[in-house]
N, CA and C atoms as a LAMMPS dump frame, in Angstrom:
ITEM: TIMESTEP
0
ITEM: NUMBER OF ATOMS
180
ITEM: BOX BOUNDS ff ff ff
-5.0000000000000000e+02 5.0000000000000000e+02
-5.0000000000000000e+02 5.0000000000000000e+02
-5.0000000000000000e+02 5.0000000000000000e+02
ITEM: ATOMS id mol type element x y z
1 1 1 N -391.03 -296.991 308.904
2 1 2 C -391.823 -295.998 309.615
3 1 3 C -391.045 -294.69 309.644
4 2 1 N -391.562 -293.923 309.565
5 2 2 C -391.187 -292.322 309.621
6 2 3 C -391.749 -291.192 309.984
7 3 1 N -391.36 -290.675 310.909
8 3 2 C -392.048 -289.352 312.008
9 3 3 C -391.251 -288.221 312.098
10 4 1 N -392.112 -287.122 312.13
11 4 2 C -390.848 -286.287 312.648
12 4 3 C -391.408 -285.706 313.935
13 5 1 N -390.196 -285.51 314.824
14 5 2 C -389.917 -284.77 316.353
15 5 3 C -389.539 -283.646 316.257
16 6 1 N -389.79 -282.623 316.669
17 6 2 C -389.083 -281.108 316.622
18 6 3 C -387.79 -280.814 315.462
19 7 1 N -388.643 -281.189 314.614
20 7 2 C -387.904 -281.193 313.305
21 7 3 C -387.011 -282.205 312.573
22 8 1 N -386.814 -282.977 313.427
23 8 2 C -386.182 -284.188 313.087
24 8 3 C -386.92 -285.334 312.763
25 9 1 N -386.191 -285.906 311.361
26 9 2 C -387.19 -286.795 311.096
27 9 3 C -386.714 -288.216 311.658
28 10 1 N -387.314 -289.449 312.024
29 10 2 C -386.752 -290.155 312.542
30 10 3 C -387.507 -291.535 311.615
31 11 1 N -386.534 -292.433 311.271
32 11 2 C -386.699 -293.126 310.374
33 11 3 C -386.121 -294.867 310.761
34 12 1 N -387.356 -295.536 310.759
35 12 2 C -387.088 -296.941 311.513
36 12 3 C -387.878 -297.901 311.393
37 13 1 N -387.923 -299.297 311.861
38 13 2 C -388.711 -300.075 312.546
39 13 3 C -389.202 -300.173 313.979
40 14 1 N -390.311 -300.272 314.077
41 14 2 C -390.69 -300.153 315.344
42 14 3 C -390.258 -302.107 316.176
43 15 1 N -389.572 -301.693 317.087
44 15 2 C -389.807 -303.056 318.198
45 15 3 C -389.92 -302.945 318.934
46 16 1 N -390.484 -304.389 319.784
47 16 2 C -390.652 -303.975 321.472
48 16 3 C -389.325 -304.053 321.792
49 17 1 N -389.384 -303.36 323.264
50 17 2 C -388.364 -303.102 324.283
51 17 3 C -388.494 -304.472 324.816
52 18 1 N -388.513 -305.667 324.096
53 18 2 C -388.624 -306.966 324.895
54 18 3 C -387.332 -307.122 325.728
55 19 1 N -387.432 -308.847 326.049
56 19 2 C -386.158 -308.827 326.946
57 19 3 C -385.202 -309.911 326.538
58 20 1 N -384.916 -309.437 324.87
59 20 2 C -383.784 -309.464 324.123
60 20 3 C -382.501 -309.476 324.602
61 21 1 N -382.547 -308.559 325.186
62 21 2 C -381.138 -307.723 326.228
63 21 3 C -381.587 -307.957 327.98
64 22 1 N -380.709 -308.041 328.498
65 22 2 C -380.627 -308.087 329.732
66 22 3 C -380.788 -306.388 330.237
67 23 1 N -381.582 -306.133 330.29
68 23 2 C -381.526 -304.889 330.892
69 23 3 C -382.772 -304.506 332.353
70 24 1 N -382.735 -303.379 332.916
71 24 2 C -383.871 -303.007 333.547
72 24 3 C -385.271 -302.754 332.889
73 25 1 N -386.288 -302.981 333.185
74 25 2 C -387.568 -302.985 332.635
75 25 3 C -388.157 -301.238 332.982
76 26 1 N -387.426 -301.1 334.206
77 26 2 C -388.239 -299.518 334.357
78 26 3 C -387.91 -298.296 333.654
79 27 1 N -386.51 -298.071 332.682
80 27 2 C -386.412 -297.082 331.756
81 27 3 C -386.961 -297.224 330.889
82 28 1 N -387.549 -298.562 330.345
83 28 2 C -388.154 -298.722 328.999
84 28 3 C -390.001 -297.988 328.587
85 29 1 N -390.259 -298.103 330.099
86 29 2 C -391.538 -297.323 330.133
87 29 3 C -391.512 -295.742 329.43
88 30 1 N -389.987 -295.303 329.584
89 30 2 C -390.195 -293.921 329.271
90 30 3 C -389.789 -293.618 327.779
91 31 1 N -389.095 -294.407 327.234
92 31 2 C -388.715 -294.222 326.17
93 31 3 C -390.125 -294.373 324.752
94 32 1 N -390.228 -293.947 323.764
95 32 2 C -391.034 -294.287 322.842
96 32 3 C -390.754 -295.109 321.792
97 33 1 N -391.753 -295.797 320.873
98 33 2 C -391.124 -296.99 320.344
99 33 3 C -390.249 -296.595 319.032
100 34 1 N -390.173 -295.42 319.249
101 34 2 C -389.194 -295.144 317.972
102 34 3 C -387.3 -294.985 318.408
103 35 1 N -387.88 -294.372 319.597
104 35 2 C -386.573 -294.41 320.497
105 35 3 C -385.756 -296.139 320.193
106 36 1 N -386.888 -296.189 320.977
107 36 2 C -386.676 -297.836 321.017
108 36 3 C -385.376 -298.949 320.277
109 37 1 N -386.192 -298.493 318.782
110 37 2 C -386.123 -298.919 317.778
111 37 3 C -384.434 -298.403 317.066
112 38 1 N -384.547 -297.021 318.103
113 38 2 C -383.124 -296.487 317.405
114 38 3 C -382.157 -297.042 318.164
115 39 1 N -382.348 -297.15 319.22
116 39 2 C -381.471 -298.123 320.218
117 39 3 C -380.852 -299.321 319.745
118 40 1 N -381.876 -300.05 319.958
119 40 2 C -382.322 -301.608 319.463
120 40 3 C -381.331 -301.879 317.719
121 41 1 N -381.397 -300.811 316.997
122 41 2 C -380.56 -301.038 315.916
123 41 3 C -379.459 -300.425 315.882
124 42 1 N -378.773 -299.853 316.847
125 42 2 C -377.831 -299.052 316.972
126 42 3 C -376.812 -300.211 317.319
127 43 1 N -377.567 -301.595 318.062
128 43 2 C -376.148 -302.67 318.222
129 43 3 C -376.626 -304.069 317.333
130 44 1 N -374.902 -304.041 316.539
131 44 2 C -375.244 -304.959 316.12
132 44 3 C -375.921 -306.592 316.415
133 45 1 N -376.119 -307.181 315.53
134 45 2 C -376.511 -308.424 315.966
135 45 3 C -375.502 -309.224 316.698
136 46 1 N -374.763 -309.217 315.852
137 46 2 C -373.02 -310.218 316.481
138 46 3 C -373.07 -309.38 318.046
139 47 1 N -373.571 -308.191 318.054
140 47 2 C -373.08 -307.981 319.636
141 47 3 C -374.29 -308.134 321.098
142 48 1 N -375.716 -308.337 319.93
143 48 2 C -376.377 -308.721 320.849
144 48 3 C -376.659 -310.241 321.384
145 49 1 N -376.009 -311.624 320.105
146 49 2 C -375.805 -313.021 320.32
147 49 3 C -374.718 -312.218 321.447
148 50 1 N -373.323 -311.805 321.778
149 50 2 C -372.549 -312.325 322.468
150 50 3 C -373.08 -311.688 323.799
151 51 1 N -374.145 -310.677 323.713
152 51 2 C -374.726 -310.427 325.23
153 51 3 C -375.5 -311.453 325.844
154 52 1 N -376.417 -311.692 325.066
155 52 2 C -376.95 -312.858 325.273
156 52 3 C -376.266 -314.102 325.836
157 53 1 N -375.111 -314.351 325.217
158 53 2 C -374.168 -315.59 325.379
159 53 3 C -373.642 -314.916 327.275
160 54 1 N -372.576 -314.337 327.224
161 54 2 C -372.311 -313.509 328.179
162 54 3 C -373.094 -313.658 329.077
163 55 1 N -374.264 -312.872 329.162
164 55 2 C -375.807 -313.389 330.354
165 55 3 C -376.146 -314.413 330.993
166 56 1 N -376.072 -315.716 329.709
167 56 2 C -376.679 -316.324 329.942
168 56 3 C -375.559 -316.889 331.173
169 57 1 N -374.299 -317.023 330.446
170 57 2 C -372.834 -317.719 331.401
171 57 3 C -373.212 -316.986 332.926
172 58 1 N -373.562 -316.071 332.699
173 58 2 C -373.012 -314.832 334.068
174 58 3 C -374.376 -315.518 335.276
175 59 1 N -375.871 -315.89 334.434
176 59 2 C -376.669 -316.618 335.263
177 59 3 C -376.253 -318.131 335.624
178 60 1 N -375.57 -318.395 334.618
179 60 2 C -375.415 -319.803 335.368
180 60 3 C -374.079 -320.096 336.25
């Protein structure tokens, strides 16, 4: 996918803001799904298994 914003082109996959990550649900309303998407691939995988892992320990 590819858009451009005030001149910038922004170049990605779109995903949801699911709840992949442990995070708050109420910033995600504001962000757009390209944002999103730049986020979302900005961390690697290896670092989102060990958040996940991490989380899950920290709930139990």
């Amino acid at each position: 996918m590819e858009r451009q914003v005030d001149g910038v082109v922004l170049r990605g996959k779109v995903v949801p803001a699911g709840g992949d990550l442990p995070a708050p649900d109420a910033p995600r309303e504001y962000l757009t799904p390209e944002a999103a998407a730049l986020i979302y691939d900005g961390v690697a995988e290896n670092t989102r298994t060990a958040y996940r892992r991490a989380w899950t320990q920290f709930e139990s």
